[in-house]
mmCIF file of the C-alpha atoms, coordinates in Angstrom:
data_MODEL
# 
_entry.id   MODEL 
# 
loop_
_atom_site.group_PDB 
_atom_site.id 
_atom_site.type_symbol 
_atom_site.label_atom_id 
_atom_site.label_alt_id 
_atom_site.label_comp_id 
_atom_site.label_asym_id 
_atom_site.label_entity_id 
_atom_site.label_seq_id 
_atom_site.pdbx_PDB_ins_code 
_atom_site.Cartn_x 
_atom_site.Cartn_y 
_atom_site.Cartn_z 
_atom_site.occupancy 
_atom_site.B_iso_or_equiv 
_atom_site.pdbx_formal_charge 
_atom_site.auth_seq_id 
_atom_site.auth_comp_id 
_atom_site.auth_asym_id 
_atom_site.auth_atom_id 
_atom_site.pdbx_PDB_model_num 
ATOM 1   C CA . UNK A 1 1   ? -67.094 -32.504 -68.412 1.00 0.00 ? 1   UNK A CA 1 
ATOM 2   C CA . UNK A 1 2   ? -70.763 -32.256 -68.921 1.00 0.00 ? 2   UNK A CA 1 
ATOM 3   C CA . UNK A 1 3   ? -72.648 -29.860 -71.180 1.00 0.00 ? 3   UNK A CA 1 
ATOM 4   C CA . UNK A 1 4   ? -72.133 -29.766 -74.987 1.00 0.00 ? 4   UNK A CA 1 
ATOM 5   C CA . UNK A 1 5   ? -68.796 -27.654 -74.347 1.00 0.00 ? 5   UNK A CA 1 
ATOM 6   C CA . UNK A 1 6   ? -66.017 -30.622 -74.928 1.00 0.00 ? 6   UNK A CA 1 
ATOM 7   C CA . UNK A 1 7   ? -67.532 -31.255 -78.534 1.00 0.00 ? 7   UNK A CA 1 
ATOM 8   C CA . UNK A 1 8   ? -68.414 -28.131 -79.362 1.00 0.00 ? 8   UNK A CA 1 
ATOM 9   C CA . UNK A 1 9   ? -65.990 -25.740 -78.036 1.00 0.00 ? 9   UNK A CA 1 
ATOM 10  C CA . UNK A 1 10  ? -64.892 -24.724 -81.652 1.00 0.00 ? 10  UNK A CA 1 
ATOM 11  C CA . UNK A 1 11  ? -61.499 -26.417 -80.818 1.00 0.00 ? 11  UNK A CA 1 
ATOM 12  C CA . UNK A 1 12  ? -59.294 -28.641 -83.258 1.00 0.00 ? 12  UNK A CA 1 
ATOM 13  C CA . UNK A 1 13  ? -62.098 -27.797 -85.947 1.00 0.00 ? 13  UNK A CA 1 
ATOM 14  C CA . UNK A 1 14  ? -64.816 -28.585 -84.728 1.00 0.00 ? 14  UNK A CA 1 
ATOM 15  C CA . UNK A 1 15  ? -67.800 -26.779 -84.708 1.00 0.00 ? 15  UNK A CA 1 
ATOM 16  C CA . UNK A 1 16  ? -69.028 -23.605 -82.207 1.00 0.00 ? 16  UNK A CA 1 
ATOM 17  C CA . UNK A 1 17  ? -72.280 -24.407 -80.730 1.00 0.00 ? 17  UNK A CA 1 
ATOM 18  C CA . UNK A 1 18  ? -74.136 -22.672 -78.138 1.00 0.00 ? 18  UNK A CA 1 
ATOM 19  C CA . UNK A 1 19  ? -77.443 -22.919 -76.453 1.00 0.00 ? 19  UNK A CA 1 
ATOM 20  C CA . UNK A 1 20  ? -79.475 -19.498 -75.995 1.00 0.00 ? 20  UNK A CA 1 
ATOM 21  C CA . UNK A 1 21  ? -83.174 -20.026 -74.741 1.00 0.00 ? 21  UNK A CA 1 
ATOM 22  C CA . UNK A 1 22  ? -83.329 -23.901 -75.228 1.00 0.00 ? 22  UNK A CA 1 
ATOM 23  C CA . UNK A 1 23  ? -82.085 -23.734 -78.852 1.00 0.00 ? 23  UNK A CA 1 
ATOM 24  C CA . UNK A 1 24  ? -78.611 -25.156 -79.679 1.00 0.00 ? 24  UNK A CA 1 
ATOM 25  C CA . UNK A 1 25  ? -77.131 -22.839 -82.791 1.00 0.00 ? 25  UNK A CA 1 
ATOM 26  C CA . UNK A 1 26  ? -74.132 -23.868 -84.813 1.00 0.00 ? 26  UNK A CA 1 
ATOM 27  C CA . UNK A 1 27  ? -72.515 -20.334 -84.266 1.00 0.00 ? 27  UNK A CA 1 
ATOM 28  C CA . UNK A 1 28  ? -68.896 -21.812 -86.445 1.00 0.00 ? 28  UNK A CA 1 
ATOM 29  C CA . UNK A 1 29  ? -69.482 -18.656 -88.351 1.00 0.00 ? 29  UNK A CA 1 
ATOM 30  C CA . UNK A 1 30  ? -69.122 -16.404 -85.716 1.00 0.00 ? 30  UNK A CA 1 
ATOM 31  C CA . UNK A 1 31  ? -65.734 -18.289 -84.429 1.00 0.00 ? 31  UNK A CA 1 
ATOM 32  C CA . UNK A 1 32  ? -64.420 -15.056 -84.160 1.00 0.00 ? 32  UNK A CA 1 
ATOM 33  C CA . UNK A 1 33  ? -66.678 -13.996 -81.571 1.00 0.00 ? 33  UNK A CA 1 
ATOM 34  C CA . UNK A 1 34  ? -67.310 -17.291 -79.860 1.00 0.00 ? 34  UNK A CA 1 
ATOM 35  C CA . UNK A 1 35  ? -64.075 -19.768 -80.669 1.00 0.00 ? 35  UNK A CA 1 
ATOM 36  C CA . UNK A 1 36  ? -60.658 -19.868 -79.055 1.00 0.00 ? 36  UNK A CA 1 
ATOM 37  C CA . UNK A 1 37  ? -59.499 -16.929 -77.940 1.00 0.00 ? 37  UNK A CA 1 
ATOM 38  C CA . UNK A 1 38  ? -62.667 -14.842 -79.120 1.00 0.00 ? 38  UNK A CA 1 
ATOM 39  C CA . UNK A 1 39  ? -64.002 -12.144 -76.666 1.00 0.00 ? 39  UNK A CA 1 
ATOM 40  C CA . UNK A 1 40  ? -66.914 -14.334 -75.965 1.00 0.00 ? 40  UNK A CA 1 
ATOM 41  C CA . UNK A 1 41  ? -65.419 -17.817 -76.267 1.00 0.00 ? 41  UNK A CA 1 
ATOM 42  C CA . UNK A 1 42  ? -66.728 -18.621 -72.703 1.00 0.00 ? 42  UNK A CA 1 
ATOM 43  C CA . UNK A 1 43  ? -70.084 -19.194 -74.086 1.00 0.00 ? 43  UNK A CA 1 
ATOM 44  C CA . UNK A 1 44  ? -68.957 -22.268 -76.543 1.00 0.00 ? 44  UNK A CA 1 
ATOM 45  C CA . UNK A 1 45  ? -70.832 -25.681 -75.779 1.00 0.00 ? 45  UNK A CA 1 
ATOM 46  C CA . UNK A 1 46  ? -72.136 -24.053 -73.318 1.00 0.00 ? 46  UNK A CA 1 
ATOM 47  C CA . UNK A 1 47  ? -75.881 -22.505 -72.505 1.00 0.00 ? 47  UNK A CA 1 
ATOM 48  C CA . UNK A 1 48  ? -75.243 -18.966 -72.843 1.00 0.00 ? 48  UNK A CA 1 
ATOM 49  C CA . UNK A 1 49  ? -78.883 -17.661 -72.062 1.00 0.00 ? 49  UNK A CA 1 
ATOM 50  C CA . UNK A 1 50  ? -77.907 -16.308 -68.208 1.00 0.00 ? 50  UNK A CA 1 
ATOM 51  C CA . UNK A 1 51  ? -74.793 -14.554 -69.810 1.00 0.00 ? 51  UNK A CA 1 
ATOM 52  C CA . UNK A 1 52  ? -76.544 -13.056 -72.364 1.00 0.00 ? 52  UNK A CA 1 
ATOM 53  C CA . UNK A 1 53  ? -79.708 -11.722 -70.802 1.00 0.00 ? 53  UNK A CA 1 
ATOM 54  C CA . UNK A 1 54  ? -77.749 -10.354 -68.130 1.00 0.00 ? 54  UNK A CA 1 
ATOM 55  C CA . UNK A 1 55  ? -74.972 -9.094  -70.738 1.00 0.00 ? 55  UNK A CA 1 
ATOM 56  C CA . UNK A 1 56  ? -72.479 -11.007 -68.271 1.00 0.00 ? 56  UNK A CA 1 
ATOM 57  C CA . UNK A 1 57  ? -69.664 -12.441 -68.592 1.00 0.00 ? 57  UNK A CA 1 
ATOM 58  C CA . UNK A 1 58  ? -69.387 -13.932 -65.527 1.00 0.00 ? 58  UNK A CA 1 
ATOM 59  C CA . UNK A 1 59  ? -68.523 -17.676 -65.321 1.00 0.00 ? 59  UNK A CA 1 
ATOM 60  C CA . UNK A 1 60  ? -71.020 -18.231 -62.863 1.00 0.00 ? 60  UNK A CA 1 
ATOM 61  C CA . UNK A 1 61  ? -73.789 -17.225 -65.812 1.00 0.00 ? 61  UNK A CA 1 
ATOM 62  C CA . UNK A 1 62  ? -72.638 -19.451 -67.844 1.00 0.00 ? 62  UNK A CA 1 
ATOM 63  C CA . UNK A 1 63  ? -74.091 -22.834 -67.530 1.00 0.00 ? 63  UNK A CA 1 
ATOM 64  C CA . UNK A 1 64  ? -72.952 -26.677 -68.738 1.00 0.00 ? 64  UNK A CA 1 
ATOM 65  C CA . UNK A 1 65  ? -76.008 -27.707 -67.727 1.00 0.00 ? 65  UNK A CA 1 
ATOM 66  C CA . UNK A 1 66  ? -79.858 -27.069 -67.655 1.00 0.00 ? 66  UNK A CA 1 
ATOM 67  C CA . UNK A 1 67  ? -80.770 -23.762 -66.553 1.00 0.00 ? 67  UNK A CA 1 
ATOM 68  C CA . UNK A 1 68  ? -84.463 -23.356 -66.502 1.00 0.00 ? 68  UNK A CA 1 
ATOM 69  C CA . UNK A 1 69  ? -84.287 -19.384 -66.706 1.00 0.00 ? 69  UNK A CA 1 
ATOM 70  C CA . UNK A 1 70  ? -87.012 -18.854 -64.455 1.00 0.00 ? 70  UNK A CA 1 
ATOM 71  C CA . UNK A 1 71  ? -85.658 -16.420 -62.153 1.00 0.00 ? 71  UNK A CA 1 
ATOM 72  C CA . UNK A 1 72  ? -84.718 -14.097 -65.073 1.00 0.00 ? 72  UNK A CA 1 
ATOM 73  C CA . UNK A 1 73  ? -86.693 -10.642 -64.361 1.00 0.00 ? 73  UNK A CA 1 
ATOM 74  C CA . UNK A 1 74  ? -88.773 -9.037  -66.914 1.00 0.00 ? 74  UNK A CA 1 
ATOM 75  C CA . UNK A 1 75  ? -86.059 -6.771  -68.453 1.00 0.00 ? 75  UNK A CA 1 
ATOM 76  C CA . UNK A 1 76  ? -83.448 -9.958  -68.507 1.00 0.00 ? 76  UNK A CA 1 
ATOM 77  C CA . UNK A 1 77  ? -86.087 -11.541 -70.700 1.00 0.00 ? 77  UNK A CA 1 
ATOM 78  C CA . UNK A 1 78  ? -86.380 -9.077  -73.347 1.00 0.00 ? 78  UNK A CA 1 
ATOM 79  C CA . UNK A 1 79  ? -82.395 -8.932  -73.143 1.00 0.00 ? 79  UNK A CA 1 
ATOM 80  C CA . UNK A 1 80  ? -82.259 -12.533 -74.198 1.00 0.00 ? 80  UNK A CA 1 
ATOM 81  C CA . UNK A 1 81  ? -84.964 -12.530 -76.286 1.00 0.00 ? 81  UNK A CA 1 
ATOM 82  C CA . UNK A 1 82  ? -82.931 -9.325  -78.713 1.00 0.00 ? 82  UNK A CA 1 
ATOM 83  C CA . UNK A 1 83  ? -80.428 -12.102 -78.670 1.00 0.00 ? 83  UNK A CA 1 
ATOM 84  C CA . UNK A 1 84  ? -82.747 -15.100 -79.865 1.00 0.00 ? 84  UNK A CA 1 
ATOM 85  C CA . UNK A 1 85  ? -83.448 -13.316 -82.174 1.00 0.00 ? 85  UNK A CA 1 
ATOM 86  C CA . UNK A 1 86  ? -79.955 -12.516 -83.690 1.00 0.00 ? 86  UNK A CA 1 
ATOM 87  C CA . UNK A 1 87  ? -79.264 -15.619 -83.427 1.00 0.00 ? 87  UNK A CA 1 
ATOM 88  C CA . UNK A 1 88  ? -81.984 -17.251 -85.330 1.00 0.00 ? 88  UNK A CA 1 
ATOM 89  C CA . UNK A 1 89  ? -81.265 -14.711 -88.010 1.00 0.00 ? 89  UNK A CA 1 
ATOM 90  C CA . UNK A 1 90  ? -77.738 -15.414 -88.401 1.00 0.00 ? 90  UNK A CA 1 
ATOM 91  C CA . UNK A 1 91  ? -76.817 -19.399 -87.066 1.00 0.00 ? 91  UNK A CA 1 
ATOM 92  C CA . UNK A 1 92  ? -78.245 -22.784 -88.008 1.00 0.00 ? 92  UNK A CA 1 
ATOM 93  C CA . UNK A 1 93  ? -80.872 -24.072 -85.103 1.00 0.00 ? 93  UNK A CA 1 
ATOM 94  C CA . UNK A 1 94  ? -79.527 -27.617 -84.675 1.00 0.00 ? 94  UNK A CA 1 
ATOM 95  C CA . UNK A 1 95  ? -82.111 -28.700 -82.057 1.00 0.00 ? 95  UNK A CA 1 
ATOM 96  C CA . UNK A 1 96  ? -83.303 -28.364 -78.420 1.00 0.00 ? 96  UNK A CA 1 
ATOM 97  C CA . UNK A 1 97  ? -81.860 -28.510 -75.483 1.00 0.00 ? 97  UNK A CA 1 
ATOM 98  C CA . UNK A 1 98  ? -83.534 -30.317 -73.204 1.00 0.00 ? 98  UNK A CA 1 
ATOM 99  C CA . UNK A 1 99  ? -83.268 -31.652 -69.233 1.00 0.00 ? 99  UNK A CA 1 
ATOM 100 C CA . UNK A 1 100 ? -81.129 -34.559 -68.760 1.00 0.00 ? 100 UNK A CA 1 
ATOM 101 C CA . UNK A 1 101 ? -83.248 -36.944 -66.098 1.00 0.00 ? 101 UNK A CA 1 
ATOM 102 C CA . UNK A 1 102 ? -81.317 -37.829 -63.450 1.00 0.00 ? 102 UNK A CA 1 
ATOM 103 C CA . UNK A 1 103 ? -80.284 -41.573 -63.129 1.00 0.00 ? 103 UNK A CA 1 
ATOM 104 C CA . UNK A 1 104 ? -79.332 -42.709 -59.423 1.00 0.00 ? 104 UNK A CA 1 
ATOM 105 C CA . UNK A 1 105 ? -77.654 -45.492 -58.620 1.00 0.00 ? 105 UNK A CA 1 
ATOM 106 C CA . UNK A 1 106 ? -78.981 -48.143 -56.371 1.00 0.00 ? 106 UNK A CA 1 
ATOM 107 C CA . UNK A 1 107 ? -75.213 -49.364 -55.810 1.00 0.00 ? 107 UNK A CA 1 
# 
């Protein structure tokens, strides 16, 4: 599968990671919350910004992939912003995540 989500699911030990604005945070602290079998373990590996701005928890907000955000509205924005925030003040920021270029094959 694509996405950060088989790695960093929070599964066999390993760590809970989730993207929210373009920022990957190890959330392992919160496992309870975002690991197996927590209320928002849906979000783990994965980019979690749709889901959160909308307050969703609807699969389809939840992306492996890049979601460029850009057709959040204004009060979606703050929404995930609040959360940016929380996170930053209570998980590690372990890097960016950035847009995977496309590589077709010639074959």
């Amino acid at each position: 599968s694509s996405g950060i989500n088989a790695e960093y699911g929070g599964t066999d030990g390993k760590p809970v990671c989730i993207a929210v604005n373009f920022v990957v945070y190890d959330a392992t602290k919160g496992k309870n919350f975002y690991g197996p079998g927590g209320p928002y373990a849906m979000l783990a590996g994965r980019d979690g910004s749709r889901a959160l701005a909308k307050m969703s928890l609807d699969a389809s907000d939840v992306k492996d992939g890049w979601d460029d955000l850009s057709d959040l509205t204004p009060f979606q924005r703050d929404s995930l912003s609040e959360w940016e925030m929380k996170f930053q003040t209570r998980y590690t920021e372990l890097g960016k995540l950035i847009k995977s270029r496309e590589v077709e094959s010639e074959e």
